[in-house]
C-alpha positions in Angstrom: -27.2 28.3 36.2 -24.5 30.8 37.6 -25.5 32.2 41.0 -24.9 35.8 39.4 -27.7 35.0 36.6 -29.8 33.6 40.0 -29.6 37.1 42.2 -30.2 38.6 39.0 -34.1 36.8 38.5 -34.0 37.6 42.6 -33.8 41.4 41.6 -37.1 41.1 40.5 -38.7 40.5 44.2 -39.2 42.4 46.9 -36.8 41.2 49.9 -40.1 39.9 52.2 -41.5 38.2 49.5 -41.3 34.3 50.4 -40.2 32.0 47.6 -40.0 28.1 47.2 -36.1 27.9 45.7 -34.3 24.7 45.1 -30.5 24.1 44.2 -28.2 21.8 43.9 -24.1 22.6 43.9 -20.9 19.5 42.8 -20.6 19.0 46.3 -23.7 18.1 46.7 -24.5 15.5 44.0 -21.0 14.2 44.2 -22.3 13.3 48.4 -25.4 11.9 47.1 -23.0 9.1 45.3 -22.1 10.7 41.7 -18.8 10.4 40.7 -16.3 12.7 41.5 -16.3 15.7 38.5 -14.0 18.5 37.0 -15.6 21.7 36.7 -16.2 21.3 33.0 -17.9 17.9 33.4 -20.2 19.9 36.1 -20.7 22.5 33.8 -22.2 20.0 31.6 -24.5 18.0 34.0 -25.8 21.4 34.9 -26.6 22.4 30.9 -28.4 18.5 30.2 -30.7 19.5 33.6 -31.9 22.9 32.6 -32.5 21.5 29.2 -34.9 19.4 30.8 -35.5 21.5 34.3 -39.3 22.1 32.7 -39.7 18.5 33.5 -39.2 19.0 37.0 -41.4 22.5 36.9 -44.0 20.8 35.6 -44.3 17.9 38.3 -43.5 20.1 41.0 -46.3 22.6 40.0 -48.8 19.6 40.7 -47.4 19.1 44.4 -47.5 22.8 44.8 -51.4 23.3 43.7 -51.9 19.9 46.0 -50.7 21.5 48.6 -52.3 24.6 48.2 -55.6 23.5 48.6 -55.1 21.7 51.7 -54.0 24.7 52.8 -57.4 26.7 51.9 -59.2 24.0 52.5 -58.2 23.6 55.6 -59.8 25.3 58.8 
């Protein structure tokens, strides 16, 4: 995703409103141990993971309703 197509779904919320946001930049996966990548071979690890990025939504979604309740249910 390009950061201008990020601020753009951003627009959408008022600037109080607290958000859970995660991202990842080149620098950043090359640190964790990837190899080190041209701009066009980043542009293309970033295309395969939002083709799958549901994957990731979908397991998160169960930490965040987890979570969630111990919050309400706690005290």
């Amino acid at each position: 995703m390009k950061v201008s197509q990020l601020l753009e779904q951003l627009r959408d919320y008022e600037p109080d409103t607290e958000l859970i946001v995660a991202y990842w930049d080149k620098e950043t996966i090359e640190g964790y141990g990837a190899p080190t990548m041209t701009e066009d071979q980043w542009g293309e690890v970033v295309s395969s993971y939002e083709d799958g990025e549901w994957h990731w939504q979908g397991s998160a979604s169960e930490d965040f309703v987890e979570i969630a309740e111990n919050v309400v249910a706690t005290p």
